[in-house]
C-alpha positions as CSV (number, residue, x, y, z in Angstrom):
1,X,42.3,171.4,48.7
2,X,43.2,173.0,52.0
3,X,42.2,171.4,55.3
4,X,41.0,173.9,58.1
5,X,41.9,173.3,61.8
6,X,39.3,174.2,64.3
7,X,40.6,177.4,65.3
8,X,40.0,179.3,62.0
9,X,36.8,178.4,61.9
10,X,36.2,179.8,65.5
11,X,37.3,182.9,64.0
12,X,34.9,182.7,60.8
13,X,31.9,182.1,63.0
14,X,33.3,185.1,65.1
15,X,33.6,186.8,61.8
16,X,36.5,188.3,62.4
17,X,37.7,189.9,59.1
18,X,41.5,189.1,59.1
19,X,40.6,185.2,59.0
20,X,37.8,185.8,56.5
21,X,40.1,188.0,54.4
22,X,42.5,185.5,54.5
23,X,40.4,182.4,53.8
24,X,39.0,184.5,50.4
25,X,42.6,184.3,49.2
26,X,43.1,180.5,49.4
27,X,42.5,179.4,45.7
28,X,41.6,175.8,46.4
29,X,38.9,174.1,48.1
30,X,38.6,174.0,51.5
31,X,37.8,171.0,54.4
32,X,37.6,170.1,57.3
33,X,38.2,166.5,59.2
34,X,34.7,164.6,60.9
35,X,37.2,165.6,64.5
36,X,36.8,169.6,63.4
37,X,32.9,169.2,63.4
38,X,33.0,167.3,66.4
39,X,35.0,169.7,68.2
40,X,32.8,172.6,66.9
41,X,29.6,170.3,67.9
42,X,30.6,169.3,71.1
43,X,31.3,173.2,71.7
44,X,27.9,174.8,71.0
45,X,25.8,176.5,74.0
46,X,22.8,174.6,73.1
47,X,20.8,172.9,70.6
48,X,20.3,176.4,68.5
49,X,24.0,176.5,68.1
50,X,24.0,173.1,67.0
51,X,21.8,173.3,64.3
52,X,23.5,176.5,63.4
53,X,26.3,174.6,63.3
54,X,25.4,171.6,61.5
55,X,24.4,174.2,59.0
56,X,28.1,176.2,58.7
57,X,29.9,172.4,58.0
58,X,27.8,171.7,55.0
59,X,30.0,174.8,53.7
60,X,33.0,172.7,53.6
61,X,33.8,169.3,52.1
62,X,33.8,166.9,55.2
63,X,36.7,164.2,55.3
64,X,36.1,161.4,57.6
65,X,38.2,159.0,59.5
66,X,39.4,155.9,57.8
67,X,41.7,153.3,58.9
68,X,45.1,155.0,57.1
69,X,44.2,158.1,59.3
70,X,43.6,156.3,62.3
71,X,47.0,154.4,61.7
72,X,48.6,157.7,60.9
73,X,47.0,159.4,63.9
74,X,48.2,156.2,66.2
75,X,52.2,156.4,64.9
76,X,51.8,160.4,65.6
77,X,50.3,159.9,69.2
78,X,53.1,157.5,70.0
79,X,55.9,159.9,68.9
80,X,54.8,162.8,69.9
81,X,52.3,162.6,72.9
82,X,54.8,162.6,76.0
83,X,57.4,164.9,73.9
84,X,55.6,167.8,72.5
85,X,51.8,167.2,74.4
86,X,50.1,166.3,70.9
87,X,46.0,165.4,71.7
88,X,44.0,163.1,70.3
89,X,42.1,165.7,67.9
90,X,45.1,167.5,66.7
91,X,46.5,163.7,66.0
92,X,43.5,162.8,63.6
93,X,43.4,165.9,61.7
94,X,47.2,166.5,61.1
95,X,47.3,162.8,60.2
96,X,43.5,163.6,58.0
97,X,45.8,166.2,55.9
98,X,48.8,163.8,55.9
99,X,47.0,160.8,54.4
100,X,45.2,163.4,51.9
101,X,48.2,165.4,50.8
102,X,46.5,168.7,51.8
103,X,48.0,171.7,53.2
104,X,46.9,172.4,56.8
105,X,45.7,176.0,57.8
106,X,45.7,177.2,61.2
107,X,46.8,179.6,64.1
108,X,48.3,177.1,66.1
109,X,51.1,176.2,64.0
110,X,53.4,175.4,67.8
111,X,50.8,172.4,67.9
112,X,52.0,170.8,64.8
113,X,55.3,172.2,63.6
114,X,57.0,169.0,64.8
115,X,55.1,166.7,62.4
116,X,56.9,165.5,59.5
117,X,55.1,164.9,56.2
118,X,52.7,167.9,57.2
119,X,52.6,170.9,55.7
120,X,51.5,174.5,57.6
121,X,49.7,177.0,56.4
């Protein structure tokens, strides 16, 4: 399974083919973390978008928090907050693949390259 972070999905809803093309060669499942729905949630224009949205998740096997990735998320926000600017979402869904063992996806690679134990697609 292969977790997605929130900007490739940006870029599926924008359908913008290089992303598509490159999400129809990843052989395993794909996710998201509960904090990538919230994010795309709390981004929609209105409550069309929403429910648009609501429908697009259902696409993807939904992982949500539990305490491991909480605890994971907290150790990563203590060593790496102040030194390399690392948020609260990108915390929970680094630590989300971390506690699941899945690869993470995404175009922001500069916003988790210093995590160990995490591994970038």
């Amino acid at each position: 399974m292969t977790i997605l972070d929130t900007n490739i999905l940006i870029e599926v809803l924008k359908n913008n083919p290089k992303t598509i093309s490159q999400l129809s060669t990843v052989k395993t499942p794909l996710a998201i973390s509960s904090i990538t729905a919230m994010e795309l949630i709390y981004g929609a224009r209105n409550k069309q978008e929403v429910s648009r949205l609501e429908q697009f998740i259902t696409k993807f096997d939904l992982i949500p928090l539990n305490a491991n990735i909480s605890a994971i998320a907290l150790k990563l926000v203590t060593s790496n907050a102040k030194s390399h600017n690392l948020d609260i979402p990108d915390a929970l869904i680094a630590a989300t693949a971390i506690d699941k063992k899945l690869d993470l996806l995404t175009y922001n690679s500069r916003d988790f390259r210093f995590i160990k134990n995490l591994q970038l697609l």
